[in-house]
SEMARGU-865825 format. One record per atom (N, C-alpha, C, O): y, x, z; residue in one letter. Coordinates in steps of 0.02 Angstrom, whole numbers, plus 50000, padded with zeros to 5 digits. Layout:
YXZa ...
END
This chain:
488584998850824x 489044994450861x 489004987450833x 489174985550777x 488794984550872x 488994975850856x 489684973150825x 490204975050850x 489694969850784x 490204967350738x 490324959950767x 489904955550772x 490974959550783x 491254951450802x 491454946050747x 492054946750735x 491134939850703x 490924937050688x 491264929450704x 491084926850757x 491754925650662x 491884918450669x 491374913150669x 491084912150616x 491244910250712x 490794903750716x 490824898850728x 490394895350754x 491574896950706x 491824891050734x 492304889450753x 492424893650797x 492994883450748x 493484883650723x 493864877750718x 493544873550687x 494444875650738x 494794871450733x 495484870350722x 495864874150752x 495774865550681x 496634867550669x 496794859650658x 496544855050625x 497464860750712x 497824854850725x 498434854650666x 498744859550646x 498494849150646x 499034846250596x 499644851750621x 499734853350680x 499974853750576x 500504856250588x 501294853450553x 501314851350496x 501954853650599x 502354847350599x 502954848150646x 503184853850654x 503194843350673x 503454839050714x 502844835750780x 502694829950794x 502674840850803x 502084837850855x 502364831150909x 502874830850944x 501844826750900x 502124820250960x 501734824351030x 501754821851086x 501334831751013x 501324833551098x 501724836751120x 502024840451081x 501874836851179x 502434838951215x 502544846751227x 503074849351243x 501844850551215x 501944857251240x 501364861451200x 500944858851164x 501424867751211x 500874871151216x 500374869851240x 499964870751195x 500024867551302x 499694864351355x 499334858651305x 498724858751292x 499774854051280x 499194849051241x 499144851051184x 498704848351151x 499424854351162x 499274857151081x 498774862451093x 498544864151038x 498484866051148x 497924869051133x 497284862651160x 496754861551130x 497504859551216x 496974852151221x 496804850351157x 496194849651158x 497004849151102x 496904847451051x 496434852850984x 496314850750928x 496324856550998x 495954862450964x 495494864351012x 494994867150988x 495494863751069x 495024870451083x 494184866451112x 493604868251102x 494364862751137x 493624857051132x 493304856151082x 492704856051093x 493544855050999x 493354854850960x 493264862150916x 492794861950876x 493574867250918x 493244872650910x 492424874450937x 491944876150902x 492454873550999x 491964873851045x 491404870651012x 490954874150990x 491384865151008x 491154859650961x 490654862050904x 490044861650900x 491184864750857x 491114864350782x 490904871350781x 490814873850725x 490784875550842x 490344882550837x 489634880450893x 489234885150899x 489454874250932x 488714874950944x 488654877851019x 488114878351048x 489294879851047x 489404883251094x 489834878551160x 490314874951147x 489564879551227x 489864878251272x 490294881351299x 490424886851274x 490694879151359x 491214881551355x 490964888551420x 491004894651416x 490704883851475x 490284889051509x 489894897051484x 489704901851517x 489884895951427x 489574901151384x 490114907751348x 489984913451328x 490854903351353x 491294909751335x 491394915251383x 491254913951442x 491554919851373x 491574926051412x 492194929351410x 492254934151449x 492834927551361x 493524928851372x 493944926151342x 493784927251283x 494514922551340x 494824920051304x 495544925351285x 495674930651315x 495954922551230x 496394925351186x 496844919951162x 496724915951117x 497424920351205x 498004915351169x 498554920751126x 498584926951127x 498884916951096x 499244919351050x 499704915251035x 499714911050991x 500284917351094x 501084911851111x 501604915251099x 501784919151143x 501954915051044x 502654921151065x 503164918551119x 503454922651155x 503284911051126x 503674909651149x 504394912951153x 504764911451107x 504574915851186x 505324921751177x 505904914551196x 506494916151201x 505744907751203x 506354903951223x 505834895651215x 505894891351258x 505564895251181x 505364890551161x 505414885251223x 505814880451223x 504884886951284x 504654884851341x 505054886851412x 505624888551395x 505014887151455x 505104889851531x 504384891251540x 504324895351586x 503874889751518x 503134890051560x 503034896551520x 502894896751461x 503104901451560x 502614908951537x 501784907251577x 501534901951597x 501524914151575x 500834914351596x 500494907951571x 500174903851604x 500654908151496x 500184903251436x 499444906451411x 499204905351355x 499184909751452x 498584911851460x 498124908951488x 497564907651466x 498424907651550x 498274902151585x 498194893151582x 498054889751631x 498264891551544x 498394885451509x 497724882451473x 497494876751466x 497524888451454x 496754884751422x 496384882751474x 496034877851465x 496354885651534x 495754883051590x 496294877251628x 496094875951685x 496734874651615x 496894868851633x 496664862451582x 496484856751597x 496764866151509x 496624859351469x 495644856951469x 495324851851453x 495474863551495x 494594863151500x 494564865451565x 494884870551579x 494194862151615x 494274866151669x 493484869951675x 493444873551724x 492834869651629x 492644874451637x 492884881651616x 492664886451647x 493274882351569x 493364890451576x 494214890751615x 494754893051597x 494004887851666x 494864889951710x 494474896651756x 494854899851792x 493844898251755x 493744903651804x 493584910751742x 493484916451761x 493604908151655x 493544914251622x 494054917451615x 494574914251608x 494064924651617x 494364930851612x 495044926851540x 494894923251492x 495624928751556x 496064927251483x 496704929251504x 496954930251560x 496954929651435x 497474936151433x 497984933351376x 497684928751348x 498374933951358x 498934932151313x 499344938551274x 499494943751303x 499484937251211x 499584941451160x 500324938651138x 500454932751131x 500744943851129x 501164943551074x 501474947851023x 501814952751038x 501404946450978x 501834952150920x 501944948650871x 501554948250824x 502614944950876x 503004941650828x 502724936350809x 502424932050842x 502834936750752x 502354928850693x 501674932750664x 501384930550614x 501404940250710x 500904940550696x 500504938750768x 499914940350763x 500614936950812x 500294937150880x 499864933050862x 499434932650906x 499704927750797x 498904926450808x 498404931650788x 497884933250817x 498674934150730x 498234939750724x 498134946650755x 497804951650739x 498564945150809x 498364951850870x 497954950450939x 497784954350984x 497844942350929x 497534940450994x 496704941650952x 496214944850971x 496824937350888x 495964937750843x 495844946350856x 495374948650889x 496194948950834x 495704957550835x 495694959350922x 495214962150948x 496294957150959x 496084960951037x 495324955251066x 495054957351117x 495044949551039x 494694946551055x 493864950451028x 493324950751057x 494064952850968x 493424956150924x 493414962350939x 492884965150927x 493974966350968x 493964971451027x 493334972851067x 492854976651067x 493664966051113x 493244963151183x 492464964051177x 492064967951204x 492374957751121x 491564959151109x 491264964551064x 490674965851073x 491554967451025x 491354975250981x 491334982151053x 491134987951047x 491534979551101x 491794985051162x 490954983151206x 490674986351251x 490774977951179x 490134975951233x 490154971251299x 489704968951333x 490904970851303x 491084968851374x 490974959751356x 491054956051405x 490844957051303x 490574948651312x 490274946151234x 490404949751186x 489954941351226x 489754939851180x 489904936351146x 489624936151091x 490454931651165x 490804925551159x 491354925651166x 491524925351225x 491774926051127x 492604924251143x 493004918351093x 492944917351032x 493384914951140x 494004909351115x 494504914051107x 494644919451134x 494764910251060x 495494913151019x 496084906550996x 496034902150953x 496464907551030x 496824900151046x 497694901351029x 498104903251071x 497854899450951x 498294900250935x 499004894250943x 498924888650918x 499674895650978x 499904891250961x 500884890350989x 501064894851028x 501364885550972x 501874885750971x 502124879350949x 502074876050898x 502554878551027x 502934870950999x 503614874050985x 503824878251025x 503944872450933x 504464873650908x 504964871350914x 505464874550933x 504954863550897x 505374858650880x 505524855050937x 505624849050926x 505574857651021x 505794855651071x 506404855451099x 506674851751141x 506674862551053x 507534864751098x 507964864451028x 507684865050973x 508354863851032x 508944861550972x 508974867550926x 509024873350945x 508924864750840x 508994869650821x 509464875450817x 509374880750786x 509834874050842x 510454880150834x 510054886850891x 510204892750885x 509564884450941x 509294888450966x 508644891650941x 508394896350973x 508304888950876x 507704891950862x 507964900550817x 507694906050812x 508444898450799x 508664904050762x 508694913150795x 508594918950778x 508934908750859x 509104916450914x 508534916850946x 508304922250965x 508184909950956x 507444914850987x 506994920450934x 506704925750942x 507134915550874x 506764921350793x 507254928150806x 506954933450806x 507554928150811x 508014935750798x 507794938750844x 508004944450852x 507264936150895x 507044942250934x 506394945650912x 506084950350938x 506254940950840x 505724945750803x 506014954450769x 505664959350754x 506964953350766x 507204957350735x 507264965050812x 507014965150868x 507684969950777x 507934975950824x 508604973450838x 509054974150796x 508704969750905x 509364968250925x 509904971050932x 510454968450924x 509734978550953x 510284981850947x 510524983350886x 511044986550887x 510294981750829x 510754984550763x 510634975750724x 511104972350703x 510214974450724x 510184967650676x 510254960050711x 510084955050679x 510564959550787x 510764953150823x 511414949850763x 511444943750757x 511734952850736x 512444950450716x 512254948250653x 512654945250617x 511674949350636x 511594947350534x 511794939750548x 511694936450599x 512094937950490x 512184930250479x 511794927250472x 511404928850427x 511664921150511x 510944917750475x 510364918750509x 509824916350491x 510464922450561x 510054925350612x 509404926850577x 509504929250521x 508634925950596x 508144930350553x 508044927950459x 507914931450410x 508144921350468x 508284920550383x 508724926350369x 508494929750323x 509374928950396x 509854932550377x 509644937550364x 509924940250317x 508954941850403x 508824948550394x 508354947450334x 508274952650303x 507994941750308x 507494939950272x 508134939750188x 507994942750135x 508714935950199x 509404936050164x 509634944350126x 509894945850072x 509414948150178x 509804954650157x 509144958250125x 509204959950066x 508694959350149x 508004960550093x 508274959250031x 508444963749993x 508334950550012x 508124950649949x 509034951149921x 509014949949860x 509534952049935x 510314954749922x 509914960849879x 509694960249821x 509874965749913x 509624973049897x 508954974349879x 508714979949879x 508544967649857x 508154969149797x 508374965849752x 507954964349710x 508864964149743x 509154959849692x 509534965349656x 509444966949597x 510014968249700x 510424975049676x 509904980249648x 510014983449597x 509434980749679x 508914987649657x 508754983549578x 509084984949528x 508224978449577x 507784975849526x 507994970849483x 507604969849436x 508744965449485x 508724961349455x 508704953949494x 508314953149541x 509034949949476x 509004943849516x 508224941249483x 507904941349430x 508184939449540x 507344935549521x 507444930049584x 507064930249633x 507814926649582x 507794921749590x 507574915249576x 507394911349620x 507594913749508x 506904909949483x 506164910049509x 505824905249529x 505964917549504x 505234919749526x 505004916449582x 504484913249593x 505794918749640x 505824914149703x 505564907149707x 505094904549737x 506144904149655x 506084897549650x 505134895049633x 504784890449654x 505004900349590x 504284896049576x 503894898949612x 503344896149606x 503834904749662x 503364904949735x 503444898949771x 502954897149803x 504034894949775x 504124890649819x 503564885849791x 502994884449807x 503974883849744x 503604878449709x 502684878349719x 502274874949749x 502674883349683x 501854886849695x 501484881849750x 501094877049748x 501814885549798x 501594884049865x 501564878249900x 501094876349935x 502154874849887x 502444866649901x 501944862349855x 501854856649877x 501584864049791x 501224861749757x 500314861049815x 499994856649844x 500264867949806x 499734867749852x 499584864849910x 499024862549924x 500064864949946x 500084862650017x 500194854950016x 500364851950067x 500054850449936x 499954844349952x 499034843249965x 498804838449995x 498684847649942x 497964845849975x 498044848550018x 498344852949988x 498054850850082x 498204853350147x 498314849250175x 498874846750173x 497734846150223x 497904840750272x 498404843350323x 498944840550333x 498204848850356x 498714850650412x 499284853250387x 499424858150421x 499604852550352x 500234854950305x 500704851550334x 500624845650347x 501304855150348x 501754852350368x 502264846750345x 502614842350369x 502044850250271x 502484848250210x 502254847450155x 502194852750124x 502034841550121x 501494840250087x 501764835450023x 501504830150004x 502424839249991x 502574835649955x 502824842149851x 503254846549850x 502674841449830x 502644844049742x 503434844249762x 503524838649786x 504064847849765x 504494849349759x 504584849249675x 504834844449648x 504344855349634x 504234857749571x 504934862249563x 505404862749602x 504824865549492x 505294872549499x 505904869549512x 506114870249569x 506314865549465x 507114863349448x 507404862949526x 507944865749538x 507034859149584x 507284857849628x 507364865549666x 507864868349688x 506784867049663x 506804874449725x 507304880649696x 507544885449727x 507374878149605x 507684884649599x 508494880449585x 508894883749551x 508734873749610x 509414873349614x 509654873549698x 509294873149748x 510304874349693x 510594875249760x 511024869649772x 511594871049755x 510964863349797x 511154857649806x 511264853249895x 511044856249944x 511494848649900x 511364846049961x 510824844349995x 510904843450055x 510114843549964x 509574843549980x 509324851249980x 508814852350013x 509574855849952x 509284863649951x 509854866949956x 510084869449905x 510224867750023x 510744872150019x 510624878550033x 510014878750044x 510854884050039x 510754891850024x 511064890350118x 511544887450144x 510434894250142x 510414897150212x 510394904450232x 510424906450290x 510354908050178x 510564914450195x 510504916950136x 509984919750118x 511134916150091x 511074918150027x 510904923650003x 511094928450037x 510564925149949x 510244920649901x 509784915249937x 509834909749909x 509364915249988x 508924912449994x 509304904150004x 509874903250027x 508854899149983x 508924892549996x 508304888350044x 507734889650063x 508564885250048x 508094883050112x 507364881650096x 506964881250142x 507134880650018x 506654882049995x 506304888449975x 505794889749944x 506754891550004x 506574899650014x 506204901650089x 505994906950112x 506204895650109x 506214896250204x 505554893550229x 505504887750210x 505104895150258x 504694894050301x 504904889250365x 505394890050403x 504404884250366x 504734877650414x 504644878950479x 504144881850499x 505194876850523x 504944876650586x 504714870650624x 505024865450636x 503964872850646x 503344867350670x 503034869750727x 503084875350753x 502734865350744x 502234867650805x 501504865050774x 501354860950731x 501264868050804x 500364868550788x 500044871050825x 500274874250872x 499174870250810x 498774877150867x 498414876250811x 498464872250764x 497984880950825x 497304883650778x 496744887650834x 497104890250876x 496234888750846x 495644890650887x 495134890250862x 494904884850844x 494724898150854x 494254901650819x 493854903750886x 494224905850931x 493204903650898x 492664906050915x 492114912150872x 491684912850828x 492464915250920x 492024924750885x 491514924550956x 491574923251016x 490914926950901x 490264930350919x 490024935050905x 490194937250850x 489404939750950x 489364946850896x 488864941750876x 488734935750885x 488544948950833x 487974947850768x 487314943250791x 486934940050755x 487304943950849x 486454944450871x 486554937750904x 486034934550904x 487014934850930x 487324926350940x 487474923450895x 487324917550888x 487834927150849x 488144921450782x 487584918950748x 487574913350722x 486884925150748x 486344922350685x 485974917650720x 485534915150685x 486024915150791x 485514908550814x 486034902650788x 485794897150775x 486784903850780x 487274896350762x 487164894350702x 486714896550667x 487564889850686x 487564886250620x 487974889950562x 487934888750501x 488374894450591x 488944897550518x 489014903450542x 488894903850603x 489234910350502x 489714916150503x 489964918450475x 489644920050424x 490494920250477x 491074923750459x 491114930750467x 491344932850520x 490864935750408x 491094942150448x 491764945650410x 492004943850356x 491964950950450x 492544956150454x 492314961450405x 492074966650427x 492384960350325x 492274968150284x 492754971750304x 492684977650288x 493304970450338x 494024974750351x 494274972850393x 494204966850405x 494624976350430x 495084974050472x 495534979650495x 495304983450539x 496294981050466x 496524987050472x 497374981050513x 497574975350501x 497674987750570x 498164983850576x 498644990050568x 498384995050591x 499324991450540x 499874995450543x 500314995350550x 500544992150502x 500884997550597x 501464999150623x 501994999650595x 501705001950546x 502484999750581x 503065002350539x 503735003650591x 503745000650645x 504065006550581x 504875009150620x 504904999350636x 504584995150604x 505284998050684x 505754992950716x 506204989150676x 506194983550650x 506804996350682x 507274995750641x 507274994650565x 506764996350536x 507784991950527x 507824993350462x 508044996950437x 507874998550379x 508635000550478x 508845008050464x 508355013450457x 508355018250420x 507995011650497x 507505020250491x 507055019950418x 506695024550398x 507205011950375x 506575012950325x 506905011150271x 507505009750269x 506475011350224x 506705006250153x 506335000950152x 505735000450140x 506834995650170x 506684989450173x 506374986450129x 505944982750154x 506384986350070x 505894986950013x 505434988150010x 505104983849981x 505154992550028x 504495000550009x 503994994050054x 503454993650024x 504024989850104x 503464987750108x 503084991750148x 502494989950151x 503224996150178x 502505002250191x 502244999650213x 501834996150183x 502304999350298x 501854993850350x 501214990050295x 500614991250288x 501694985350262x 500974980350227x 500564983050184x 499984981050183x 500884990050124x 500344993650074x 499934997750091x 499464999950058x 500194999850179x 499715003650212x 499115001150248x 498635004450268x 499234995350253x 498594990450299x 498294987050237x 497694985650242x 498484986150199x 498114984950123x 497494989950084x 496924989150062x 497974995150093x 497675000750086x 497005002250109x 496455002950082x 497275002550188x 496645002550230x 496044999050225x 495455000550217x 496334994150231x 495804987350231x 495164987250145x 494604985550127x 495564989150129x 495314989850034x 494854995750053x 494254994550061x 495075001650060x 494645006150063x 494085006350138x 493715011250146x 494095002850168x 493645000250237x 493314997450220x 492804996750253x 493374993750151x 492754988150153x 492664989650085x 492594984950045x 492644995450065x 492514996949986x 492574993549916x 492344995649864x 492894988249925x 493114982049890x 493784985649837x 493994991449842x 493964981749802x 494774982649771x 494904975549753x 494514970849745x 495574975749748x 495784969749766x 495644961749695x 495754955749699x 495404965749644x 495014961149616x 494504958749625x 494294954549585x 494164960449676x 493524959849708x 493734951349753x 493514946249726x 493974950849791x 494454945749819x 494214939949762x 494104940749702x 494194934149801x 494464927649777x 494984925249787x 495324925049736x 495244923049835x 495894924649836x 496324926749893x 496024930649928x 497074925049919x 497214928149976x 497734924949985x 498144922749945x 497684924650078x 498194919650132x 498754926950158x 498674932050193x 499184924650130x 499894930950144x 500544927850177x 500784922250170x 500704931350204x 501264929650263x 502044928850220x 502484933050209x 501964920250198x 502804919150143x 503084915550199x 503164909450199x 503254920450262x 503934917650301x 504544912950242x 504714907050242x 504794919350192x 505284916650147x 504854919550087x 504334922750097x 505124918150020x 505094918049958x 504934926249952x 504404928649931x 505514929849975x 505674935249970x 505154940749981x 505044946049951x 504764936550052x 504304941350082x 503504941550024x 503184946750015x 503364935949998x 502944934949967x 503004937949904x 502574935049870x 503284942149867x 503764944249811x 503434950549828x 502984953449797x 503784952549896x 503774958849894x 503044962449921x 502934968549926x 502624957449934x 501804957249969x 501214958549920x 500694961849928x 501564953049843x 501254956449781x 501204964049763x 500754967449739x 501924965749788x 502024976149747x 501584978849808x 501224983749800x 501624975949864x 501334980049915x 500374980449932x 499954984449951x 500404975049914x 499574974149913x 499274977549837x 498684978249819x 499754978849808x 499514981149729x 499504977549660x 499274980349610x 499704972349660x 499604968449619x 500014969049580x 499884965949529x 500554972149578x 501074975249540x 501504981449545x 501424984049601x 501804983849519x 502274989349516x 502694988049572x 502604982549599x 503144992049597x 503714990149647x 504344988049591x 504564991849547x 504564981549603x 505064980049548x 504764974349515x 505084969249502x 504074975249498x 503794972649453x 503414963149456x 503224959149412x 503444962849542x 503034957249561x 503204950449533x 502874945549549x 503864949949478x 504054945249442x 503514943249409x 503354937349401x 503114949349385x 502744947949311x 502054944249356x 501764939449331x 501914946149401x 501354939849412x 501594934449426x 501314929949394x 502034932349463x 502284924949469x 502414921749387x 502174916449368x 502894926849341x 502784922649255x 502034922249247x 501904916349235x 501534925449248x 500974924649214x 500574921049240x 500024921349211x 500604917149291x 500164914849313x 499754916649366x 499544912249404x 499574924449375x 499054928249405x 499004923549491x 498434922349511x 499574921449532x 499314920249608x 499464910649583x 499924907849613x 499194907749546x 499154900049542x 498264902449559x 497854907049551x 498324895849587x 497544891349613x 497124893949557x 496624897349564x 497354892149509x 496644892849449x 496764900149434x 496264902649408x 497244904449442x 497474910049412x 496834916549437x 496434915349482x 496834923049399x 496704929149428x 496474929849497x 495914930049521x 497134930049529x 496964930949619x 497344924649654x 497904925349680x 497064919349652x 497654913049700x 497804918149772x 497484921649811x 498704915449755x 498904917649818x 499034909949870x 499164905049835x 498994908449945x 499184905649978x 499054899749949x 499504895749937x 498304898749933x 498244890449898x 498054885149955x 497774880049933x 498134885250012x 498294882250070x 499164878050062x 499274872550088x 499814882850014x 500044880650026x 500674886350067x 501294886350069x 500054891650102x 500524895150126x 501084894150196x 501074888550222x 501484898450223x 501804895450282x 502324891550257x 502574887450296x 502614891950184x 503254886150139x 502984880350161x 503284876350197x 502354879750137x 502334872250135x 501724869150218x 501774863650245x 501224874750237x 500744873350302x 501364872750380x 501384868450423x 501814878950373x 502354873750431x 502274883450465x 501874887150438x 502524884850498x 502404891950513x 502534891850601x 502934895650628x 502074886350642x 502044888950702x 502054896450754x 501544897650786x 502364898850756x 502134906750767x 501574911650801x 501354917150785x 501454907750849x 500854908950884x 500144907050857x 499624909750876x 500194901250802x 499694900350783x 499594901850717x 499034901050693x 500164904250675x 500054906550600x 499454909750585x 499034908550542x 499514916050645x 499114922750605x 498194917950611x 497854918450560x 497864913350675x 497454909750671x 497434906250638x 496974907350598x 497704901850628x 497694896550561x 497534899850479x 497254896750435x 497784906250475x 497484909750415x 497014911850415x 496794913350360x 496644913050467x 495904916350479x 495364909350481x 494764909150467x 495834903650504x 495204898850494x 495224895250416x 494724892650392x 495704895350391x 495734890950330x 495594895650287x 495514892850233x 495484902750281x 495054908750256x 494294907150275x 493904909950237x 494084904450310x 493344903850330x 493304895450300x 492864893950260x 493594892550315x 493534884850272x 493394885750211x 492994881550189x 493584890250169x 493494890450092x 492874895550088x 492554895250036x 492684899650132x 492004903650093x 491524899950128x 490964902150115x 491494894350175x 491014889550188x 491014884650142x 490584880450155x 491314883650095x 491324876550038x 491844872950078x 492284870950040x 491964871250144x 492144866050190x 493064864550183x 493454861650220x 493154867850124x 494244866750105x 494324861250090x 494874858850104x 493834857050059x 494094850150044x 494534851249965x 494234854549922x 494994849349954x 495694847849911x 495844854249887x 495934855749829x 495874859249956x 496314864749942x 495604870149921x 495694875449951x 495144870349893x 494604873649902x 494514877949821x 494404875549766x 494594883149837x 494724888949776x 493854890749745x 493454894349774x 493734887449687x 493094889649673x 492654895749680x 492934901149667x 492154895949695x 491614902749704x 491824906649732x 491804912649719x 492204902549803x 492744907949835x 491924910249893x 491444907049915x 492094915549894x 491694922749923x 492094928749963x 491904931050017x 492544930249936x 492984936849989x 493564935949993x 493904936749942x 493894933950056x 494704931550052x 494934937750070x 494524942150083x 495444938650073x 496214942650107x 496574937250134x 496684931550112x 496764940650196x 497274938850245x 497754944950264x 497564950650278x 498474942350261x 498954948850270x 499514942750318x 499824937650303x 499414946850381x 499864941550429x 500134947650466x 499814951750499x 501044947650450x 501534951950485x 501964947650543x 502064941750557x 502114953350565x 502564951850623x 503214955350621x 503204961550618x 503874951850620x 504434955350615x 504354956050543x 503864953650513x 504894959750511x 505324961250439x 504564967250414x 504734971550374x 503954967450431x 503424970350392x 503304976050460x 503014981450451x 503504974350508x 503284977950563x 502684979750603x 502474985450614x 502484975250618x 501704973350644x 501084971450572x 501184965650553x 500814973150551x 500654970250479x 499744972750488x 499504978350498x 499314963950477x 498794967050494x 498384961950434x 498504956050426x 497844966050392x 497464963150331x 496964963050368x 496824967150412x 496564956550346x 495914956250355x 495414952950287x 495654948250255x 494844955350271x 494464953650239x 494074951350248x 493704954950281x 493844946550237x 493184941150271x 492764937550218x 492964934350170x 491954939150241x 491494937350193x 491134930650233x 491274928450289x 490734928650198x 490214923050239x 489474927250255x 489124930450215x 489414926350311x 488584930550304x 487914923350322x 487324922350309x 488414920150352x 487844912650361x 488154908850353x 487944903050356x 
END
């Protein structure tokens, strides 16, 4: 079976967009994807958006939208994906589907989400429809709130680690000053992220707003090819792994903790591509909040359950460290569009094993991890990606 293959790739600043919609925020990526893989547009064979929308817009059928901003592919086949703040990474695998299935050789993958259009008091209730409404609509704080009660009751189980918090933030806010498309591109450092003040007030306590993943709009758009197309282009990207796993809805039915969803697609993905996770250079992980990134260490393995303090003290996920985690910067500090997160990690994963990171560029980097969830660890899908050209 033919293997589907990145060849090309583009990512818009992520922010406060001066474009008005979805509509020009993929105008803005997907010409130049096209571009920067060697490929016309006449030559794609299906496209893949990846919009959660859930309130954002009135304009559904955002599938449709790419053959307006290009009007050669307004007559290709395209389809639209969502699953939470992972729907970029469910449009990338239903796209590598497509061509691993035989049915095209060429597919666009067109990630993206304007955010910052409807008042915030409304972004909150459109996020809570990442949650199970019937039992978790009322949390305070709406999805920070359910992100709030996680780390309450790992705090009760393991110990306040709140500090630890504080210096994931930091971490990250550090990194995400080489990150051109970063939303947020400024060295916070620990004292600030780990006090609770008028500039950092507590939004769903414990968490503080430097606990919080920003809300931005962005796009990102990747061009997949199989094998036997990618080796006439200029670059590739291949898939050692690609596992995606499920978990209960609810938070009642699980232990919110245990992580499963993510140690099970970790799992997978590790043993799919015969690798272990020291094998990795480093890895792009889904830090909606502080909390989630904490608990992504015990789950991917990198520590005990309880234990993920001790890599944040030692150093192990800094840039120069063991395994850099999220040296992009991460969604704290890159801006966490939703539709375009799970893409934007798959291309700034291929920016660094091409040399092409610039600032943010992790030495003799060779095998990344990507772990991009949807919902409270619901949708949860790892990918491993090597360079083959």
């Amino acid at each position: 079976m033919t293997k589907a293959q990145i060849v090309g790739w583009a990512h818009s600043p992520f922010g406060k967009s001066e474009h008005a919609d979805t509509e020009a925020l993929m105008a803005s990526v997907v010409a130049p994807a096209l571009t920067h893989a060697g490929v016309a547009a006449a030559e794609v064979d299906g496209i893949f958006v990846g919009v959660m929308n859930g309130g954002f817009s009135k304009q559904e059928f955002q599938a449709a939208l790419v053959g307006m901003v290009e009007p050669d592919l307004a007559s290709v086949p395209s389809v639209r994906l969502e699953n939470a703040c992972s729907t970029g990474s469910a449009a990338i695998y239903t796209a590598m589907d497509f061509i691993e299935s035989g049915r095209g050789r060429i597919a666009l993958v067109v990630g993206a989400e304007k955010m910052t259009g409807v008042p915030t008091s409304q972004v909150g209730d459109i996020l809570l429809g990442g949650s199970y409404r019937k039992e978790e609509a009322d949390v305070e704080g709406g999805f920070a709130g359910v992100f709030g009660r996680i780390a309450q009751h790992y705090f009760q189980r393991y110990g306040d680690r709140s500090e630890e918090l504080a210096m994931i933030a930091a971490k990250n806010h550090s990194n995400g000053v080489a990150n051109p498309f970063a939303h947020m591109r400024k060295d916070f450092g620990f004292d600030f992220c780990n006090t609770v003040s008028e500039k950092n007030p507590l939004v769903a306590a414990p968490l503080r707003r430097t606990d919080c993943s920003l809300v931005s709009d962005g796009a990102a758009a990747l061009v997949l090819a199989d094998e036997e197309t990618a080796a006439t282009l200029h670059r590739a990207i291949g898939f050692r792994a690609r596992k995606h796993v499920n978990d209960a809805f609810a938070l009642s039915r699980r232990d919110m903790l245990a992580f499963d969803g993510p140690r099970r697609a970790w799992q997978g993905a590790l043993e799919q591509s015969g690798l272990a996770l020291d094998d990795l250079s480093f890895v792009e992980t889904h830090d909606c909040f502080t909390i989630a990134e904490l608990l992504e260490y015990e789950a991917m393995g990198l520590a005990k359950p309880g234990e993920g303090y001790k890599v944040v003290r030692d150093g192990t996920t800094l840039k120069g460290g063991r395994l850099p985690v999220n040296p992009s910067g991460g969604l704290k500090s890159k801006g966490h569009p939703i539709g375009a997160t799970g893409v934007s990690m798959h291309v700034i994963a291929a920016m660094q094993l091409m040399g092409e990171a610039g600032d943010m560029q992790v030495e003799n980097a060779e095998l990344a991890g990507i772990f991009n969830m949807g919902g409270a660890a619901v949708a949860n899908y790892v990918s491993i990606l090597e360079r083959v050209k």
